[in-house]
N, CA, C and O of each residue as an XYZ file, in Angstrom:
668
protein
N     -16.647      3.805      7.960
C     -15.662      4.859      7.785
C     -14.634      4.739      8.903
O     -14.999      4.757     10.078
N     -13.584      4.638      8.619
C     -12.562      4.847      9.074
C     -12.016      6.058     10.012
O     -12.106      7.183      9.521
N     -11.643      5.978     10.881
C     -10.980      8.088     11.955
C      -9.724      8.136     11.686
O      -9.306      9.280     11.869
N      -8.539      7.072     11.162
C      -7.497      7.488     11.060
C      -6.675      6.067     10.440
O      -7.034      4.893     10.531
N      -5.460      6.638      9.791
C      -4.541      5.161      9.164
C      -4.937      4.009      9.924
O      -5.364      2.966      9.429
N      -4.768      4.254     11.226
C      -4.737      2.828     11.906
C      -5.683      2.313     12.521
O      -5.659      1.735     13.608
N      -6.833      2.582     11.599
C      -8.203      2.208     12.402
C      -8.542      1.109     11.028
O      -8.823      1.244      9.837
N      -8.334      0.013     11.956
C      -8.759     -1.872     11.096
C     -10.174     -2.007     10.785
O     -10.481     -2.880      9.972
N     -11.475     -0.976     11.520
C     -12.308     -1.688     11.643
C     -13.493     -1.708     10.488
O     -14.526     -2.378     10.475
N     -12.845     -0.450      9.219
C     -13.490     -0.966      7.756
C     -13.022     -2.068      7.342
O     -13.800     -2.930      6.933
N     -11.754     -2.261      7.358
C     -11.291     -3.648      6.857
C     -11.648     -4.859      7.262
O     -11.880     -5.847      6.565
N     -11.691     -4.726      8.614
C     -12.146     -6.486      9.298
C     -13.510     -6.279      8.924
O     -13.967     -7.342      8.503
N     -14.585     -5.098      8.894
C     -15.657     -5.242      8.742
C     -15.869     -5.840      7.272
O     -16.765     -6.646      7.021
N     -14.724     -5.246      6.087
C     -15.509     -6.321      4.719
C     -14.771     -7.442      4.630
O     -15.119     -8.286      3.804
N     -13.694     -7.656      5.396
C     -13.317     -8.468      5.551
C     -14.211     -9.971      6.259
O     -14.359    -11.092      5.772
N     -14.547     -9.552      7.206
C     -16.044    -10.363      7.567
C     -17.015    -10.372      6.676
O     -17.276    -11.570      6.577
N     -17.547     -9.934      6.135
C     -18.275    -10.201      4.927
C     -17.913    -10.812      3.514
O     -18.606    -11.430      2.707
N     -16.965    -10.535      3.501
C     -16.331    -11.624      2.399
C     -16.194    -13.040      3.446
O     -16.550    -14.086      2.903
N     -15.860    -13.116      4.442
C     -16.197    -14.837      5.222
C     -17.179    -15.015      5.199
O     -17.236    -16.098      4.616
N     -18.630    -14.585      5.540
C     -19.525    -14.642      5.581
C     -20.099    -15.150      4.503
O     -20.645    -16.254      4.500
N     -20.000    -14.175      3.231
C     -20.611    -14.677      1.802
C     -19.749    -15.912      1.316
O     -20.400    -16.668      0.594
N     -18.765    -16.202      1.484
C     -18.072    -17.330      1.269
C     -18.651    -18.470      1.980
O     -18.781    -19.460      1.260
N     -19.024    -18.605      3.159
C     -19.610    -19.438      3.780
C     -20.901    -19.606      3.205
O     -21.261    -20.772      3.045
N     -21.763    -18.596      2.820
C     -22.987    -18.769      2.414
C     -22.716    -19.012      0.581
O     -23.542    -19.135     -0.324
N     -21.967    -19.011      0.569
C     -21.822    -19.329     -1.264
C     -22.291    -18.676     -2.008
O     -22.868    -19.174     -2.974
N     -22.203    -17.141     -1.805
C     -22.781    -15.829     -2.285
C     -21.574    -15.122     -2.559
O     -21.048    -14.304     -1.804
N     -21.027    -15.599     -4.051
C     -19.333    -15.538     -4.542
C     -19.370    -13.800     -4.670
O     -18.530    -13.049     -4.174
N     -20.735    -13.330     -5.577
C     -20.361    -11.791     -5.924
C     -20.264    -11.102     -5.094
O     -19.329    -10.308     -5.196
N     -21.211    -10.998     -3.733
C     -20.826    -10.139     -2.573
C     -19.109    -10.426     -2.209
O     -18.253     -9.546     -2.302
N     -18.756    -12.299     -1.648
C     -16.955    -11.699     -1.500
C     -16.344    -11.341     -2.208
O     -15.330    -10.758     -1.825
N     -16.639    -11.498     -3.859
C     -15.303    -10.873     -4.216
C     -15.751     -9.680     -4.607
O     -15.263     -9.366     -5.693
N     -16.387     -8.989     -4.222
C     -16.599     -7.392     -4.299
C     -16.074     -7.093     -3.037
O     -15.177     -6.302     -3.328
N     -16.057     -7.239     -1.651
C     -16.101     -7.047     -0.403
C     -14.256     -7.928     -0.517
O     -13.686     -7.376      0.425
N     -13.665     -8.483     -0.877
C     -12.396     -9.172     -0.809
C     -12.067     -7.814     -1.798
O     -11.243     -7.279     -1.056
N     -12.131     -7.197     -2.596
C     -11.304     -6.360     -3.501
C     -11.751     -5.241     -2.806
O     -11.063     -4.269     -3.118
N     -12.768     -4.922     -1.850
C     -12.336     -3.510     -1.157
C     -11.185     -3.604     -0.428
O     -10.371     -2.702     -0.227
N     -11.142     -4.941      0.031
C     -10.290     -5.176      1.170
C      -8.514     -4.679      0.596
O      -7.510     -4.211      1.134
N      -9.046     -5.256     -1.196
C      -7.535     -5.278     -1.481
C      -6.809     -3.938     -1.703
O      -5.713     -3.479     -1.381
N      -8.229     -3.364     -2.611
C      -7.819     -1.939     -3.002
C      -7.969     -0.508     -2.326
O      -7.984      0.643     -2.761
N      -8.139     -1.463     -0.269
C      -8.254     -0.252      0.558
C      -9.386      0.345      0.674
O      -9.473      1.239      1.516
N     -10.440      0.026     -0.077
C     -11.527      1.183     -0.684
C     -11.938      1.492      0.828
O     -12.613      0.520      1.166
N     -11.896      1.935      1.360
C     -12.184      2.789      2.333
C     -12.618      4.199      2.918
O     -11.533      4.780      2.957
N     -13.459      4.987      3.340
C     -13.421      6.341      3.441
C     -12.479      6.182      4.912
O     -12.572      5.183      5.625
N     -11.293      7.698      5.315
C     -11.079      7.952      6.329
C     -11.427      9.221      6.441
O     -11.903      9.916      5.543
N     -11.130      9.630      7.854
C     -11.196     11.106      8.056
C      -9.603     11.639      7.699
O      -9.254     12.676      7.135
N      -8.717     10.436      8.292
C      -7.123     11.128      8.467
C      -6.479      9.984      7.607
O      -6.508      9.029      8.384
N      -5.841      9.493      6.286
C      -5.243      8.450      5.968
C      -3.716      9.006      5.512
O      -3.498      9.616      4.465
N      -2.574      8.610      6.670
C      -1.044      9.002      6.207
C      -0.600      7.637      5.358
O      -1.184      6.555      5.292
N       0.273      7.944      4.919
C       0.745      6.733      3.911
C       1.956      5.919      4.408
O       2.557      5.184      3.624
N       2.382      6.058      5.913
C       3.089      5.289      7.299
C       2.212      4.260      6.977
O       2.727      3.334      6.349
N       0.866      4.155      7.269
C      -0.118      3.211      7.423
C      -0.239      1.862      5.991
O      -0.395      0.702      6.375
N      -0.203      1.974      5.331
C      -0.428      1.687      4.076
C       0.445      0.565      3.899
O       0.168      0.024      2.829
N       1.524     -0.102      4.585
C       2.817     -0.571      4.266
C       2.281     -2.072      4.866
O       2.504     -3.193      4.410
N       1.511     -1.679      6.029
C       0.630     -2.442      7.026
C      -0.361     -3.248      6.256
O      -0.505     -4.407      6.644
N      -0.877     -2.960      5.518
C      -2.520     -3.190      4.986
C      -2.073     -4.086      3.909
O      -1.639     -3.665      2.837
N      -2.200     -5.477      4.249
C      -2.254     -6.684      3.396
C      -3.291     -6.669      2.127
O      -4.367     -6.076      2.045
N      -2.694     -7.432      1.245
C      -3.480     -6.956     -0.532
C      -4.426     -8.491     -0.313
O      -5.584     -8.388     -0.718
N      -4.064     -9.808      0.251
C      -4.813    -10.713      0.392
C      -5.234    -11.264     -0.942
O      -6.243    -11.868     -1.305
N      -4.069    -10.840     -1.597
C      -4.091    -12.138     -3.277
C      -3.818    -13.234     -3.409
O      -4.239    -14.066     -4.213
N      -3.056    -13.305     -2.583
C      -2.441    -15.265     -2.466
C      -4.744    -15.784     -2.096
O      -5.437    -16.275     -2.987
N      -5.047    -15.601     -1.294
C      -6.237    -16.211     -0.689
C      -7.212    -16.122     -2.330
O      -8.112    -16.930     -2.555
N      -6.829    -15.024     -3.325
C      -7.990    -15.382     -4.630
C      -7.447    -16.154     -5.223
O      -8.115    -16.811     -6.021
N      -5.693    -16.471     -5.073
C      -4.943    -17.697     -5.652
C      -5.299    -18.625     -5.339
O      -5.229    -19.451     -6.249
N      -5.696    -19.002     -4.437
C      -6.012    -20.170     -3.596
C      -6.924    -20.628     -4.115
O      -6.822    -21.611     -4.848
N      -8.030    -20.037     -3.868
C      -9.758    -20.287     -4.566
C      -9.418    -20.846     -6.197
O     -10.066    -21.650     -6.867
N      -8.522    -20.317     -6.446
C      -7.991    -20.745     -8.245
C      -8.891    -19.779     -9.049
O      -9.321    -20.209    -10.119
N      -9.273    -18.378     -8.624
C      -9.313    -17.380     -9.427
C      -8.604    -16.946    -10.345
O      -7.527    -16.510     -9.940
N      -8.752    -16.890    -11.342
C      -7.827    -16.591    -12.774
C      -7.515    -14.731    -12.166
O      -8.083    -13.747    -12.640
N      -6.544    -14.720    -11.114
C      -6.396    -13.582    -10.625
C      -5.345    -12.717    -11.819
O      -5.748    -11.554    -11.776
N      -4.550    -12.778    -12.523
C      -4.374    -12.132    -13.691
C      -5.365    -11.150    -14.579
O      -5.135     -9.978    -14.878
N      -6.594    -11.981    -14.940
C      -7.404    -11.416    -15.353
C      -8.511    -10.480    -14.879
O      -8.982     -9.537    -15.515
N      -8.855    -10.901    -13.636
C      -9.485    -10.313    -12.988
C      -8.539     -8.802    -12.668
O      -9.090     -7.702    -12.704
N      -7.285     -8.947    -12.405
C      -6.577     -7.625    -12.187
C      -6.646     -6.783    -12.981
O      -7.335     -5.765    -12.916
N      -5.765     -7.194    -14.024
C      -5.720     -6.376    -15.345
C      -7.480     -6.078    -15.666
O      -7.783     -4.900    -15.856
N      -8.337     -6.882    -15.708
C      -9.492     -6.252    -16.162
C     -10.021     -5.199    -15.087
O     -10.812     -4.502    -15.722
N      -9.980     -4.805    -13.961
C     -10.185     -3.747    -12.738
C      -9.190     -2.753    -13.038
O      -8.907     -1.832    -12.271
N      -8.700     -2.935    -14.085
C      -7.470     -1.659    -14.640
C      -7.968     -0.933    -15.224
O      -7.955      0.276    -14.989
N      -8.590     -1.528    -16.221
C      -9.105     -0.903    -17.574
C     -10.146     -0.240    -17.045
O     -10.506     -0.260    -15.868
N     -10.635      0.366    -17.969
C     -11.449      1.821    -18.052
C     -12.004      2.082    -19.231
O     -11.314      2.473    -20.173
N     -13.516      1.871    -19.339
C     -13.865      2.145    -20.761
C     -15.471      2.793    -20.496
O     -16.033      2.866    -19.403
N     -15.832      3.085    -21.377
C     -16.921      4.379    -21.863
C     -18.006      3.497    -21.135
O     -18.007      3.996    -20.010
N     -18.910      2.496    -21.123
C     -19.505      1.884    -20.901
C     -19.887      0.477    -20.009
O     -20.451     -0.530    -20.436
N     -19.450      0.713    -18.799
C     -19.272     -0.575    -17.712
C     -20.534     -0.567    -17.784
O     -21.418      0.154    -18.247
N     -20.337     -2.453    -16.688
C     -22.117     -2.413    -16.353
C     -22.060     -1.534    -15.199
O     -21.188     -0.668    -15.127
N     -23.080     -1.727    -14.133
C     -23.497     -0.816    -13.433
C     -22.328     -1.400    -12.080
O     -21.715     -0.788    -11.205
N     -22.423     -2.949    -12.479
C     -21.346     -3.655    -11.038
C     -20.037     -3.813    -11.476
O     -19.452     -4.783    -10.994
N     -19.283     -2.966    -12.438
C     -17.975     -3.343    -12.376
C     -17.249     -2.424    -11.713
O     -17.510     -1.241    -11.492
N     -16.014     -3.281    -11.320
C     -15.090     -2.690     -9.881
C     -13.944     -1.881    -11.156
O     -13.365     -2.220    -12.188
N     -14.065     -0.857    -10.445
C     -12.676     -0.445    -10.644
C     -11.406     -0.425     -9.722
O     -11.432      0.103     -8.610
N     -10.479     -0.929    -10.158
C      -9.114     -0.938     -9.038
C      -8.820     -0.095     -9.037
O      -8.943      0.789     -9.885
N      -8.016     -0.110     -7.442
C      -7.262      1.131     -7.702
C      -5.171      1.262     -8.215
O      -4.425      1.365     -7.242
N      -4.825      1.253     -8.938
C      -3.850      1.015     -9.666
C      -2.542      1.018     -8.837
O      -1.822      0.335     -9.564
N      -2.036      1.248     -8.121
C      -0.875      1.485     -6.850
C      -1.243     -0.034     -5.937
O      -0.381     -0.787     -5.483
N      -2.907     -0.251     -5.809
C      -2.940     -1.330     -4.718
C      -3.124     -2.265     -5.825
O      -2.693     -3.363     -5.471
N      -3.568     -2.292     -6.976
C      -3.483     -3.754     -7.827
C      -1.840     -3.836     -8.431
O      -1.230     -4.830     -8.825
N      -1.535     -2.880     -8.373
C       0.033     -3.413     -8.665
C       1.145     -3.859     -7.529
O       2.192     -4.495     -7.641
N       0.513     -3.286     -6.432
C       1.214     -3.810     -4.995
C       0.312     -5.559     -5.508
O       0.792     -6.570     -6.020
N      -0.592     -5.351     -5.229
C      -1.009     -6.789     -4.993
C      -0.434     -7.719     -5.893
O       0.110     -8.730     -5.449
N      -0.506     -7.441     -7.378
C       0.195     -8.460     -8.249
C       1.225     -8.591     -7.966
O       1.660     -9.621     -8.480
N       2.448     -7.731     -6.970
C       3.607     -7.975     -6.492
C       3.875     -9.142     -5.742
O       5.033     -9.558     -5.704
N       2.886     -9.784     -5.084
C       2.351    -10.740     -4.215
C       2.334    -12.046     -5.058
O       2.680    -13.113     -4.550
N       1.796    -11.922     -6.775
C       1.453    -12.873     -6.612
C       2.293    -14.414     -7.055
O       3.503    -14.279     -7.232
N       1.813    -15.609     -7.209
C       2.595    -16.904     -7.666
C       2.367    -16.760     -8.693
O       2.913    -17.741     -9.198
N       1.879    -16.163     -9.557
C       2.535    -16.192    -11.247
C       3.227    -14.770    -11.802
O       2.765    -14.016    -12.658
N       4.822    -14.600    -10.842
C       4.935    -13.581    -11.443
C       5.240    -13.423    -12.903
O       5.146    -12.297    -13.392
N       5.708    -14.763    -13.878
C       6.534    -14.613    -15.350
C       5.271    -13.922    -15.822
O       5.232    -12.725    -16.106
N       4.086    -14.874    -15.897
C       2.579    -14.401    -16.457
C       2.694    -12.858    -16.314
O       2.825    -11.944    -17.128
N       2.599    -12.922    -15.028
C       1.789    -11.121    -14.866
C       2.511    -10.168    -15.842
O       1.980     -9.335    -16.576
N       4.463    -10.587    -15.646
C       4.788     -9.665    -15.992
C       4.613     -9.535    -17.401
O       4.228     -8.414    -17.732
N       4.765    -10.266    -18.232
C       4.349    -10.399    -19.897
C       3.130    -10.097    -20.184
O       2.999     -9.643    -21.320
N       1.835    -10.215    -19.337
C       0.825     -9.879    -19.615
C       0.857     -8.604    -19.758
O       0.163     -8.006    -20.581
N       1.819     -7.958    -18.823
C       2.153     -6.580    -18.534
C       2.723     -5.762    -19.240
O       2.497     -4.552    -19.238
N       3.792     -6.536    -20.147
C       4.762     -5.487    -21.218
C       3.699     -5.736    -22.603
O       3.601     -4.846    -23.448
N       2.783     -7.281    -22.753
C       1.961     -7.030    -24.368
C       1.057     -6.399    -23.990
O       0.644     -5.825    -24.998
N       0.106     -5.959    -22.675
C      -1.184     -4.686    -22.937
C      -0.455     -3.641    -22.961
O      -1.162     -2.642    -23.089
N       1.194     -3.290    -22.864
C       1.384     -1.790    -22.529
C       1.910     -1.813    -24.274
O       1.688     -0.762    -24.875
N       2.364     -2.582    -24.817
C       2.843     -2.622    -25.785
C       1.469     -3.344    -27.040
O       1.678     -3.932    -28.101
N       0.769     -3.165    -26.700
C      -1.048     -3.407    -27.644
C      -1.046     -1.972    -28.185
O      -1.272     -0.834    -27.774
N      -0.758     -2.458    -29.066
C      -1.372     -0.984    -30.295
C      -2.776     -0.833    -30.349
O      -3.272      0.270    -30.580
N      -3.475     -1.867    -30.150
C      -4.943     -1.938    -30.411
C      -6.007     -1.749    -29.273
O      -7.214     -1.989    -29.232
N      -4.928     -1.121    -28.168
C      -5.504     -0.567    -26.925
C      -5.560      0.732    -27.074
O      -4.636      1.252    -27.699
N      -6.342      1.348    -26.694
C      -5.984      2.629    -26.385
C      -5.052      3.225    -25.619
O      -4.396      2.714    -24.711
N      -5.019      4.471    -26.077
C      -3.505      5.312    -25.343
C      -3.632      5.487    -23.730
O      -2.703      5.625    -22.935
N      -5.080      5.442    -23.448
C      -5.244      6.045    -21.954
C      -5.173      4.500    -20.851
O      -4.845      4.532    -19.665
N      -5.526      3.386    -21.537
C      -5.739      2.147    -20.744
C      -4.015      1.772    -21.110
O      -3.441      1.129    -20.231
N      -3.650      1.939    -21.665
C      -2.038      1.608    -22.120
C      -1.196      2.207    -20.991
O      -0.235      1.616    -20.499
N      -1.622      3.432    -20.606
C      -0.749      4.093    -19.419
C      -1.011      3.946    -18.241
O      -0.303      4.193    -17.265
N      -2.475      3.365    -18.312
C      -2.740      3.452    -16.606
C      -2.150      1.563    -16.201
O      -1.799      1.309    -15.049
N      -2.135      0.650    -17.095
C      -1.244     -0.129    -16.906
C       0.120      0.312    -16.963
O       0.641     -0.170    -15.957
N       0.982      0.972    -17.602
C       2.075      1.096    -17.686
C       2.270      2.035    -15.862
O       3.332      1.952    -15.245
N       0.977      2.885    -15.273
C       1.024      2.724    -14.013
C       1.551      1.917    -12.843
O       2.553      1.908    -12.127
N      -0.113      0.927    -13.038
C       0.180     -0.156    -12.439
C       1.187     -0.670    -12.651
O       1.410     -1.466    -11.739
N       2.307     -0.665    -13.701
C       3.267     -1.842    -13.566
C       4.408     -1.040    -12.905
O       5.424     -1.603    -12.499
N       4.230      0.157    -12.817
C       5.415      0.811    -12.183
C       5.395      0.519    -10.290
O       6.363      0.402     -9.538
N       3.776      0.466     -9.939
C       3.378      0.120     -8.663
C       3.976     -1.413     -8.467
O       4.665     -1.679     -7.483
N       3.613     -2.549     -9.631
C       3.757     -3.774     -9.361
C       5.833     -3.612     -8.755
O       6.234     -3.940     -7.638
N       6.846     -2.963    -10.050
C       7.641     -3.103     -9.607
C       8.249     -2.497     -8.689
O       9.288     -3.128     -8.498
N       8.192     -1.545     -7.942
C       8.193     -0.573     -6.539
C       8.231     -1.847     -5.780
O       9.127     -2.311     -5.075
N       7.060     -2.308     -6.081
C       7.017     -3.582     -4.329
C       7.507     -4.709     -4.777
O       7.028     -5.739     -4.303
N       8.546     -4.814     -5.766
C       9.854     -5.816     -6.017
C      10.786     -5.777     -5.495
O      11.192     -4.637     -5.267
N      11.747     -7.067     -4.960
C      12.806     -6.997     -4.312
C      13.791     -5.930     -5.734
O      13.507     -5.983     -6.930
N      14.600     -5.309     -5.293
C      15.901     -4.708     -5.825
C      16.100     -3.735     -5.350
O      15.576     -3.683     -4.237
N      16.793     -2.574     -5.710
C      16.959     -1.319     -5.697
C      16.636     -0.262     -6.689
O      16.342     -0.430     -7.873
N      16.724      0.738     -6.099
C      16.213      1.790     -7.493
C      16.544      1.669     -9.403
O      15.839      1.886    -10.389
N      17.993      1.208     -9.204
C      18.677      0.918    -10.677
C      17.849     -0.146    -11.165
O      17.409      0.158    -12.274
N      17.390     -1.487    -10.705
C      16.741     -2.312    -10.991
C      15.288     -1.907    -11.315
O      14.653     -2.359    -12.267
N      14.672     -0.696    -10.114
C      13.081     -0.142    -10.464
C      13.369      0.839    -11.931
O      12.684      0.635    -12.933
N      14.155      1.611    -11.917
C      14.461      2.175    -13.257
C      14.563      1.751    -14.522
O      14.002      2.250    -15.497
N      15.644      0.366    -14.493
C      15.512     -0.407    -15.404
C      14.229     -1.250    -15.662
O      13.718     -1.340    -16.778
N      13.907     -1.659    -14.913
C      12.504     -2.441    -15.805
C      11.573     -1.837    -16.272
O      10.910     -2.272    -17.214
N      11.251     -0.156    -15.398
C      10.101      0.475    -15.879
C      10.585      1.284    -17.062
O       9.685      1.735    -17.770
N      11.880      1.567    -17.430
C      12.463      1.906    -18.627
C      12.106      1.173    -20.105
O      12.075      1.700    -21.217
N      11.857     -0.172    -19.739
C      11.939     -1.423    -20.584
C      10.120     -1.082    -20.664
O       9.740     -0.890    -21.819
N       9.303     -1.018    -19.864
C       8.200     -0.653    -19.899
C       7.595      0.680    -20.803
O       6.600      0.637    -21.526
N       8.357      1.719    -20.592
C       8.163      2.863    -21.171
C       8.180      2.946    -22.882
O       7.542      3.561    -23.736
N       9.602      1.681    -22.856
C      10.242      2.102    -24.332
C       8.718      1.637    -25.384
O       8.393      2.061    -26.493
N       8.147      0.782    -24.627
C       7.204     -0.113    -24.828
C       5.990      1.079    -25.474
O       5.229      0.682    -26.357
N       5.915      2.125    -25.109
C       4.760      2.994    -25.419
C       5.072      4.044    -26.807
O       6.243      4.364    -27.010
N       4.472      4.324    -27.318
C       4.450      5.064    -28.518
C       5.255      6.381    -27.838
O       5.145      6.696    -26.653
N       6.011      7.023    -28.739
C       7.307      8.066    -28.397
C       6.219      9.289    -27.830
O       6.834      9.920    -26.971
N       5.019      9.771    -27.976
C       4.147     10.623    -27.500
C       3.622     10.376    -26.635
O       2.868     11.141    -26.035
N       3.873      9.252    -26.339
C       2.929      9.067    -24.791
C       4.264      9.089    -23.213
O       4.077      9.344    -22.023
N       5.611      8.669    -24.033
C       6.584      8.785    -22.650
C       6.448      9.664    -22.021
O       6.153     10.683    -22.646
N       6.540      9.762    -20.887
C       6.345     10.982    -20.259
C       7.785     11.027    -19.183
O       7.936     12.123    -18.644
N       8.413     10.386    -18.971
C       9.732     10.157    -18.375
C      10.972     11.040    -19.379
O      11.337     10.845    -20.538
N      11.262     11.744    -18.671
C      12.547     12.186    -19.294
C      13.443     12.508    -18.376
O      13.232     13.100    -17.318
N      14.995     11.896    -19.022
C      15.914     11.436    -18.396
C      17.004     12.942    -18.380
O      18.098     12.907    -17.816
């Protein structure tokens, strides 16, 4: 547990453990212990959001390994009635910061407009990506007109009852 924003020492601590299990070739402990790292999972006593800007997502390093990190994201999105007992849930602000990061942005982003635009998804996993993609583009180079416009292009994407943006 963490005492305040700027206390590193949950992070280096799973952060060391994801080196550790990597070294020992015990893949499910790091990448459970690498995705706390990413998605913050942390308890604090005091967490301001000054701090947060600081705290590296460390996706390029599952790029590296040649993790099909696309999938793995988008699937820590979703949300359904019946996980196993070990699946991660992301947290949607830090997996869309992180996919901001990553080397396949054309992928991500198309992966991004056909699940928000999947009829054959449900309405509730449809929005919490259409979330995340509002997080992914926030931590894009442009300005606001540019964050407006793409998540506009995102929105139009959802069935007329589910927009929730009004202009």
């Amino acid at each position: 547990m963490g005492m305040c924003s700027m206390d590193t020492a949950p992070r280096r601590h799973a952060a060391d453990i994801a080196r550790l299990s990597a070294e020992t070739v015990n893949w499910d402990v790091f990448l459970r212990a690498h995705l706390d790292v990413m998605n913050d999972r942390f308890h604090r006593l005091v967490d301001a959001s000054y701090a947060w800007k600081h705290r590296s997502t460390y996706l390029r390093e599952l790029e590296e390994l040649q993790i099909n990190v696309p999938d793995l994201m988008f699937g820590i999105c979703l949300r359904v009635d019946n996980p196993s007992k070990n699946h991660y849930f992301g947290s949607l602000d830090r997996v869309g910061r992180a996919l901001s990061e990553t080397q396949q942005p054309e992928l991500v982003e198309v992966r991004f407009m056909e699940m928000i635009a999947d009829e054959a998804l449900d309405d509730f996993n449809r929005l919490l990506l259409y979330f995340a993609y509002t997080h992914y583009c926030y931590h894009q180079e442009g300005n606001e007109e540019d964050f407006k416009a793409r998540t506009d292009v995102a929105m139009e994407l959802l069935p007329a009852y589910l927009r929730i943006r009004q202009d």
